[in-house]
N, C-alpha and C positions, 0 to 999 in steps of 0.2 A: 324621255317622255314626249309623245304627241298627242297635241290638240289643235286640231281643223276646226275654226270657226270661220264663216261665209257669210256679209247681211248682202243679200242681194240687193236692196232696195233702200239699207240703212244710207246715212251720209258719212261714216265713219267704217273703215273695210281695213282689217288685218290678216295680216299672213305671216305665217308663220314659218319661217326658213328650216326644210327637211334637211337635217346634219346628217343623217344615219348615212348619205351616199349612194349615189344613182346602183342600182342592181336590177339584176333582169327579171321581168317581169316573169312569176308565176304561176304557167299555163294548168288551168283545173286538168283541160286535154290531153295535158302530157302527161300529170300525173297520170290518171286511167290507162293512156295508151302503155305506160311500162306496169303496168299492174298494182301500182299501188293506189294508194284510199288516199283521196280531195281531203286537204285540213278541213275540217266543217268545225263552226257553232255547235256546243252542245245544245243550246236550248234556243230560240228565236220569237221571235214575237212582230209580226208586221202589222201596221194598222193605217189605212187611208185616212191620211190629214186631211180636214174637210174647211181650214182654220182661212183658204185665201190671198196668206199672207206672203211676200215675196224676202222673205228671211226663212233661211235652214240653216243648218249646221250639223257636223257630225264632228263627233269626238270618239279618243280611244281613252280608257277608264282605267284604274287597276283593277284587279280580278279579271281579266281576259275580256273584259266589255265591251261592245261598242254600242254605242246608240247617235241615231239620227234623227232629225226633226224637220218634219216639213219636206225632204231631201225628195227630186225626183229621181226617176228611172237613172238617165241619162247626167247626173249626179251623181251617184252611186258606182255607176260604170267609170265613170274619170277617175273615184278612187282605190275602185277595186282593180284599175289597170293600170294606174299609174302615165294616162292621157289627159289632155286637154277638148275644151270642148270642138273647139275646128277639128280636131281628131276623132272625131266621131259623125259617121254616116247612116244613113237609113233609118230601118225604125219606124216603128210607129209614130202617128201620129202626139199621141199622149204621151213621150216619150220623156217627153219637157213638161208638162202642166200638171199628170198627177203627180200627187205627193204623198208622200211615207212617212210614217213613225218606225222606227224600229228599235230595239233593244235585243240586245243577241250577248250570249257570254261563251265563253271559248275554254276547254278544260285546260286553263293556265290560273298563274296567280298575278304575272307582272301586266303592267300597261304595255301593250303592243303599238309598236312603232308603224309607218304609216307598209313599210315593203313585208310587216310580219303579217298584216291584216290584209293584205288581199288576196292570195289564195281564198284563206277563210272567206268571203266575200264576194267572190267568185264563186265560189261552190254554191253560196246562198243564191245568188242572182241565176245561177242555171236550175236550184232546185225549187225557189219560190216564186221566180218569174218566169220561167224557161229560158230562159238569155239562148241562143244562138246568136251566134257570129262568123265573118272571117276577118284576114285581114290585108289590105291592099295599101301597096307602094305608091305612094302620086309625090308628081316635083308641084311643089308650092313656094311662094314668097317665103322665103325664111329671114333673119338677121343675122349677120358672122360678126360675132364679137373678138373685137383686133384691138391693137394696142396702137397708141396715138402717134402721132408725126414727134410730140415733143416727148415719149417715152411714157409708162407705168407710173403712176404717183401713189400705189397700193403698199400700205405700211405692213412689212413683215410680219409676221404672230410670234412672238416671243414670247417664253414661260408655259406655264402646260393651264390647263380648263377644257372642257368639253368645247369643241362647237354649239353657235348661239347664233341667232339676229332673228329679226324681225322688219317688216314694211308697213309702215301706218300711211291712211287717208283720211285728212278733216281738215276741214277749215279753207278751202284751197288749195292746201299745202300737200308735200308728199316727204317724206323720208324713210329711207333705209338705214340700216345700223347690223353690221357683223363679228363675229369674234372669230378665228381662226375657218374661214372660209375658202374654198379654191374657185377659181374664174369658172370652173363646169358649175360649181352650183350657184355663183353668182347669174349665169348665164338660164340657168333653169328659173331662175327667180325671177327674172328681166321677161323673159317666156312667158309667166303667169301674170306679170304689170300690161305687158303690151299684145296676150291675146294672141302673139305670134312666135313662132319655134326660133329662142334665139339660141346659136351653135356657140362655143367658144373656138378660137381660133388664136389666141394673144398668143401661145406657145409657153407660157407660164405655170409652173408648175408647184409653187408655192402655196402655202398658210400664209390667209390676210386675216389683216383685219380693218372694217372701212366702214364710212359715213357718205350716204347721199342725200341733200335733199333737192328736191325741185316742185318747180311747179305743173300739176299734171292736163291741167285746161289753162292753154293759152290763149290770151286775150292781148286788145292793143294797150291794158289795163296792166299788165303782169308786170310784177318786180322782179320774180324769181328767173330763173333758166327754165328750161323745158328739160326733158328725162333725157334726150341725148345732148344737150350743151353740157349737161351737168356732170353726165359721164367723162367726157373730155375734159370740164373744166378739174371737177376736183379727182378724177382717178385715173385720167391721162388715160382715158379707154373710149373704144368708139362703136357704135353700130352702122353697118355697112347693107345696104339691102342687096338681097340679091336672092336666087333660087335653090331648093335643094331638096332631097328625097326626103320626105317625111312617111312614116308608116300612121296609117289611120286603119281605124278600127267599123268597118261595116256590118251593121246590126241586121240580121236576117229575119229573124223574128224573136218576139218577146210577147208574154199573157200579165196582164195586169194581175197582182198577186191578192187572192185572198185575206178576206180578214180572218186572223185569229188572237 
């Protein structure tokens, strides 16, 4: 099961760590180009949120559901393609500021995971906003996540349970918490805390399971670590800055979607 909730604006922000496993994105255009039919929504419902507020969220539901709240344009693209926001170019202007309601159900019966719901989503966004796009290679700042001078302090995953964690923000404070996780999607999660593409490189190829916490705004006030002492102190791991090819996704055109 997944559920994506986002307060942009709240003082408390969670994420929710994707277990299902990095998989290639599901191009609607490829579908078409070999001749087959876009997974699409049986039924959708788009409505401009007129509400202001800088809090969205979208969730996937059981009955093949999805609905969004508040969500923009260029929201919706991050999840229907599985990028972040620096991974997205061009565009309109409103691309960021309006906002959507939406409710869409899909002829299934399970909760759709976050890589089963973007085709569907995709289809939606070239048929109810026009989405065009391409996509182009650029070298950017990235983070190589390495393993430390004094070695891995990452506790093995023993016994069986699904994949699990989660990243909470309040209070100052920051923590992570994982159950049977690998350094690529540790390293995707790091991605989404710091805004920037962090790669794994440690050469590890194990089930962890692991605790971070630190503190995310450093002052000459702060007791805690900062997000990369923390790394090193408690999982013997590092981030390294340096450059690397990222693929970003440039937006051609798009039409603001009617109400219905």
């Amino acid at each position: 099961m997944t559920k994506m909730t986002n307060m942009k604006s709240a003082p408390v922000r969670a994420f929710l760590l994707t277990i299902a496993g990095i998989q290639a994105i599901a191009m609607v255009g490829v579908h078409r180009a070999n001749g087959q039919s876009p997974r699409e929504f049986d039924v959708a419902s788009i409505k401009p949120n007129q509400s202001g507020s800088g809090d969205w969220s979208t969730n996937t539901l059981p009955g093949g559901r999805f609905v969004a709240t508040n969500a923009s344009l260029k929201t919706l693209i991050e999840s229907a393609f599985g990028v972040k926001d620096f991974q997205i170019a061009g565009g309109p202007r409103w691309l960021d500021a309006a906002a959507y309601d939406i409710e869409a159900k899909a002829g299934r019966s399970d909760r759709m995971s976050d890589e089963e719901l973007r085709p569907y989503l995709q289809a939606l966004l070239a048929d109810r906003f026009k989405l065009k796009f391409h996509r182009e290679t650029k070298e950017i700042s990235v983070y190589s996540l390495v393993v430390g001078k004094t070695g891995s302090k990452l506790a093995e995953h023993t016994g069986t349970g699904e994949p699990s964690g989660r990243t909470l923000f309040g209070s100052g404070k920051a923590s992570m918490s994982a159950t049977k996780v690998t350094t690529t999607k540790l390293a995707e999660v790091l991605s989404q805390v710091l805004s920037r593409i962090a790669i794994d490189n440690t050469g590890l190829s194990g089930m962890y399971d692991l605790k971070l916490e630190w503190v995310p705004d450093q002052t000459a006030e702060s007791t805690g670590p900062s997000l990369f002492t923390a790394l090193q102190e408690q999982l013997g791991l590092k981030l390294e800055s340096t450059r690397g090819p990222v693929e970003v996704l440039v937006i051609d055109s798009a039409e603001k979607a009617s109400e219905n």
